[in-house]
C-alpha positions, 0 to 999 in steps of 0.5 A, spaced: 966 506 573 968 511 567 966 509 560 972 511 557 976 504 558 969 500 556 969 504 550 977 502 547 976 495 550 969 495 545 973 498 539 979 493 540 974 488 541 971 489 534 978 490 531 980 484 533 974 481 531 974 484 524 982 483 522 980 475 524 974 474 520 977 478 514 982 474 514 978 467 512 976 468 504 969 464 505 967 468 511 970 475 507 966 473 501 960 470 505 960 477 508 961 481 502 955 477 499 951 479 504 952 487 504 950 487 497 943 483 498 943 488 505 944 494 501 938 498 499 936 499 491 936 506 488 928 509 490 928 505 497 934 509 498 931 515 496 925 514 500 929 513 506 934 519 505 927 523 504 924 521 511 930 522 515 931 529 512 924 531 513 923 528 520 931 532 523 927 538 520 919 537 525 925 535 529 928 542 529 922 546 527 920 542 534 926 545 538 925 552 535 918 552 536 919 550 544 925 553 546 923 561 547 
């Protein structure tokens, strides 16, 4: 089967989903809470953002040194 049509009743589903529960206050506030208790502090995000970037670079580095 192609993934197209799996791929828009994935999106529809998480649309959905999304408009029902942001729709109860409590649950959109519970939600909310929760994205600010998730969300990394200023040196954690730095730290993560300097891993990420240094690991893309071995990563390029990596492709350059074995594609001739």
């Amino acid at each position: 089967m192609r993934r197209m049509p799996w791929i828009l009743i994935l999106a529809t589903l998480a649309i959905v989903i999304g408009l029902f529960m942001g729709r109860d206050p409590e649950h959109a506030a519970r939600l909310s809470e929760m994205h600010r208790n998730v969300a990394l502090t200023g040196d954690t995000r730095d730290m993560v953002l300097m891993l990420l970037a240094l690991g893309i670079g071995a990563f390029v580095v990596y492709l350059t040194m074995t594609r001739r």
